[in-house]
N, C-alpha and C positions, 0 to 999 in steps of 0.2 A: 733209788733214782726217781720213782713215780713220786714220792714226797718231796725231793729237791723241786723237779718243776712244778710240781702244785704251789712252790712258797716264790717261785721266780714269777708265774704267771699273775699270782695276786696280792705279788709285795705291793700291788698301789693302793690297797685298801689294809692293809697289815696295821695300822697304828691301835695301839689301844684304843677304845669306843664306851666311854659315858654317854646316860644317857640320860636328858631332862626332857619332862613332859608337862603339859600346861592343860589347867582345869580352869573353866569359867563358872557356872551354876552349878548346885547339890540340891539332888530331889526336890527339882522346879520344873515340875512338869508340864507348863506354860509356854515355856522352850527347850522344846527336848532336844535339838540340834546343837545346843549349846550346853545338855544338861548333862550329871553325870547323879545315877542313881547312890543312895547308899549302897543298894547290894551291889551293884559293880563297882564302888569304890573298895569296897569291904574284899571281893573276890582278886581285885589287883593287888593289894596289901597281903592278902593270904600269898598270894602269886609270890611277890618277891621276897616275905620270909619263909617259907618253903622252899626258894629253888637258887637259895645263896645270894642274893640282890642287895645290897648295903643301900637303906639310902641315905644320904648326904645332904647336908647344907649346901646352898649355890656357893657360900665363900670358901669352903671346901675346897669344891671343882676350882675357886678363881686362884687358890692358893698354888694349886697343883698346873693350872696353864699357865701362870706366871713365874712360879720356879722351872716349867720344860718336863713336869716329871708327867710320866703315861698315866694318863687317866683309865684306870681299872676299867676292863669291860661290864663287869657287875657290879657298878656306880651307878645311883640313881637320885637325880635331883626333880623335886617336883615344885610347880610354880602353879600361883591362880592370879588370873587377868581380872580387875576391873575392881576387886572387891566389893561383888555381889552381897547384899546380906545373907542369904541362902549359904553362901561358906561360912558365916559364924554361927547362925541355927542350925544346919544340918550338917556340913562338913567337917566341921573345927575337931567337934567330940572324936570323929575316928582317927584324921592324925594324933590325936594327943592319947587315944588309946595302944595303937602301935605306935606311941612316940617317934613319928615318924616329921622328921625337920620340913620346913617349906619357906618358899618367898611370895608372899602378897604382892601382888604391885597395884598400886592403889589411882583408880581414875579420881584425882583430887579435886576438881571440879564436883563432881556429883556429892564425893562425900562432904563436903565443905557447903555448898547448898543444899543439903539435906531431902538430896533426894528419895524418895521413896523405897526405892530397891535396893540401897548404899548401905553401907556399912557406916557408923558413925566416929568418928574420929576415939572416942570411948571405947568401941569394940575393936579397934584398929589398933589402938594401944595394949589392949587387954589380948590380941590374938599374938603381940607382940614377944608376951612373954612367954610364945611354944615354935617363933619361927621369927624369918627375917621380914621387913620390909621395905619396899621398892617403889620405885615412881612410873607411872602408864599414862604420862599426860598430865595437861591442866585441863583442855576439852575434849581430849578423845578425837580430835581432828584426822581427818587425809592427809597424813604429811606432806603427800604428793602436790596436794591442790592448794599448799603455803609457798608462799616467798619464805627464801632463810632467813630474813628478818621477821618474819612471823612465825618459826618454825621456833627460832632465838627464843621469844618472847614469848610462845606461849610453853616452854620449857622453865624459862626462868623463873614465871609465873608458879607452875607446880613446886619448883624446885625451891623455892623461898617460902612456899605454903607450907610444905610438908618439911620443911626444917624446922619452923615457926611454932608449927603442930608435935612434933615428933623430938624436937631437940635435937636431932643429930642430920646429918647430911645424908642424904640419899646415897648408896652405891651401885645401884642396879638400875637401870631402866628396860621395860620394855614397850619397842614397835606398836603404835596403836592400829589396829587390824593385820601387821605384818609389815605395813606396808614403808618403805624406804629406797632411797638411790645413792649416789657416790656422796652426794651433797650435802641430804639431810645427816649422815654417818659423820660429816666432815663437821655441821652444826650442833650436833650433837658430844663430839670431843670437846670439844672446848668447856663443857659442864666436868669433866672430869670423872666419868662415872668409870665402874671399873669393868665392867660388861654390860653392853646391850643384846636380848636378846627378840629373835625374828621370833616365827610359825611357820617355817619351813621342817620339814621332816628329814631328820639324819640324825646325827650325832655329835658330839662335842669330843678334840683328842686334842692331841699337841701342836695339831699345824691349825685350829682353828683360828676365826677370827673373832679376836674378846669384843666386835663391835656388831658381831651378824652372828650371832651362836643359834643354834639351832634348837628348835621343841617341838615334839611331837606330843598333837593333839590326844586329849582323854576324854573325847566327849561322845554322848551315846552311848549306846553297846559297842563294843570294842573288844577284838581277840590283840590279850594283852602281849600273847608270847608272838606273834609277829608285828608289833610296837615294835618288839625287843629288838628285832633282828636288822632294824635300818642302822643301816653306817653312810658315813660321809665319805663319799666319792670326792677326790681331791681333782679338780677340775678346774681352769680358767676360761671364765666367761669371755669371750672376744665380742659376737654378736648372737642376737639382739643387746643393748646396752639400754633402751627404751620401748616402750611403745611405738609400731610405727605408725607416721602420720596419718597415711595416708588406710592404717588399720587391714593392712596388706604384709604380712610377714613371708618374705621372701628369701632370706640368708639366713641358716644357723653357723656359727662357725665360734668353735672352743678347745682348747687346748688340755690333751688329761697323758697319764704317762704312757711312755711309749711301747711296755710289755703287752697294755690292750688292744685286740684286733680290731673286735667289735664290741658294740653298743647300742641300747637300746634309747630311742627318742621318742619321749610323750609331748605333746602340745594341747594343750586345752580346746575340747574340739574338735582334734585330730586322731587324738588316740597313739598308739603305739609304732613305731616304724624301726625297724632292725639296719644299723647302718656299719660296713666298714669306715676302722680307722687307717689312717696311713701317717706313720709315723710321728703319733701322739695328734696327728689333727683332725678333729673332725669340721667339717667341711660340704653341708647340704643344703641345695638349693629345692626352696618350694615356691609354692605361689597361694598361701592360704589367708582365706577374710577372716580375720581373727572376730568369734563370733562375740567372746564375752569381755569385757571393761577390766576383767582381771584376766591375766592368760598365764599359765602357768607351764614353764618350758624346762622341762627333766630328764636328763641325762643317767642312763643307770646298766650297770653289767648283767643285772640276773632282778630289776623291779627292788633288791632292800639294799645294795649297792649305788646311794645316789646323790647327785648335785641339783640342786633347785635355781632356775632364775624365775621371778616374779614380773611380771611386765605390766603395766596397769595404764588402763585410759584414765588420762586427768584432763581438767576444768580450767580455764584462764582465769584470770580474774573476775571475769562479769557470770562466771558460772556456765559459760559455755563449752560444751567439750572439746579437745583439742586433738583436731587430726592430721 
C-alpha cells in the first residue's frame, strides 16, 4: 500500500527523464566560469560509463520525442555552445576517446570572420566527422532586445551561412544566452529546425517541448551525480509572462498537477519560499524589486524536481532599458 501511494503522490513527475548537458570552453583557464577542465571532463565520462549512462546523439533523443517513445532515464546527450576553439584542441580528443557523440552549435558570425577564439569552418567540418552540427546565431544577439524582423534576419543570415559552409541544412538550434519568449519561439518555427534548445536546468521526456528543451550546465567543477537527478517538473506558466515594468514582481501564479500539495518557490534574489497548492494552483502574491536584468523564477517539489521561467530586463530600440 505504502508503494501505491508513493506512485499516486509523484505520478506528476513519473515520465521517463533524458538528460542533455551543454559545455562552452575546455581547459581555458581565462574563463573558468565558463570552463570545463580535462580532468572533470575526463571524471564525467568515467561517471557515466561506470554507472550504466548511454550517451546518445541529439537526433537520437529527436527521434524518440517525435515517435512519443520514453526517453530512457540513462540517456545522455551532450552539446557545446559557441564553438570555442579550446573544444577542438582540448575537448575533441576526449569525446573521440570515449566515442562519445555530440552537437556543436556553431556562433557563425565569429567563425566566418575569423575570430580569434573560433573555431574555423576547417575544424568545424573536421569535428564533424565524430558528431553533429547546429546553428547558435549569426551574432550571438539578445533575442530579447530584437524586433522579429530582426530576430528573422539575423537567423536566416546564419542559417544560409552555414548551409553554404556545411552543405546541408541546419537542424538544431540553440538560444543564444538562453534567452527567448512566446515570439521569438514562434520566429524561429518558421526556419524548420527540429529542436531548439534553452539553458534551463531539467530534463527532456515525452511531454517536452522540441522548441524549449532543456540543458543542464557542465561548466566548473561540478558534482556530476546531482546534474543527474534534475527532472522536468510539468508545470504551466500563467504569471510572470515578462519582465515587469515597472521591475516590481508582484503575482506568481502557475498551474502543475493536482496530486501536489506543496511546492517550493525560488526567485532570483529572493531565495527559496515553501508555498501550499490548492487544487493544482499555485497562486502567490509578493511585492519584490526584482534586483537583477535576468530573474530567474522556479518552481520545484524537493530543489531536482523543477520548472524554470526566465524573465529578463530588455532594451527599446535606442538601447534604453525598458521598465
Amino acid at each position: 500500500m505504502r508503494y501505491i501511494l508513493l506512485f499516486i503522490c509523484f505520478q506528476f513527475y513519473l515520465y521517463a527523464n533524458g538528460h542533455i548537458f551543454v559545455y562552452h570552453r575546455f581547459d581555458d583557464l581565462r574563463y573558468k566560469s565558463a570552463d570545463t577542465t580535462a580532468s572533470e571532463l575526463t571524471t564525467q565520462f568515467e561517471y557515466f560509463k561506470n554507472n550504466g549512462y548511454k550517451v546518445v546523439s541529439l537526433s537520437k533523443i529527436y527521434k524518440y520525442l517525435k515517435e512519443k517513445k520514453a526517453i530512457p532515464d540513462n540517456w545522455v546527450a551532450l552539446t557545446i555552445d559557441d564553438a570555442y576553439k579550446s573544444f577542438y584542441t582540448n575537448g575533441l580528443k576526449t569525446f573521440k576517446k570515449y566515442n562519445y557523440p555530440f552537437t556543436l552549435f556553431v556562433y557563425t558570425k565569429a567563425t566566418d570572420k575569423k575570430y580569434g577564439d573560433f573555431m574555423t569552418w576547417d575544424m568545424i567540418k573536421d569535428a564533424d566527422k565524430y558528431g553533429e552540427i547546429a546553428l547558435h546565431s549569426y551574432s550571438h544577439p539578445h533575442l530579447l532586445n530584437l524586433s522579429t524582423e530582426e530576430v528573422n534576419h539575423d537567423t536566416k543570415l546564419a542559417y544560409e551561412l552555414f548551409e553554404q559552409k556545411m552543405q546541408y541544412k541546419p537542424k538544431y538550434y540553440a538560444y543564444p544566452y538562453g534567452e527567448f519568449n512566446n515570439n521569438i519561439e514562434n520566429e524561429l518555427k518558421k526556419f524548420d529546425f527540429d529542436m531548439i534548445l534553452n539553458q534551463n536546468s531539467g530534463s527532456i521526456n515525452t511531454k517536452s517541448n522540441p522548441y524549449s528543451i532543456n540543458r543542464v550546465a557542465l561548466v566548473g567543477k561540478v558534482d556530476i551525480v546531482k546534474k543527474l537527478k534534475y527532472k522536468t517538473l510539468d508545470a504551466q506558466w500563467i504569471e510572470p509572462k515578462e519582465f515587469p515594468k515597472d521591475g516590481i514582481l508582484k503575482f506568481i501564479k502557475a498551474k502543475v498537477s493536482k496530486d501536489i500539495k506543496n511546492i517550493k518557490l525560488y526567485i532570483t534574489g529572493e531565495g527559496w519560499v515553501n508555498l501550499k497548492v490548492k487544487d493544482g494552483i499555485i497562486a502567490y502574491k509578493l511585492n519584490a524589486k526584482l534586483k537583477n536584468s535576468r530573474t530567474r523564477v522556479v518552481l520545484s517539489t524537493d530543489y531536482y524536481n523543477i520548472a524554470t521561467k526566465i524573465i529578463i530586463k530588455t532594451k527599446d530600440p535606442h538601447g534604453k532599458w525598458n521598465f
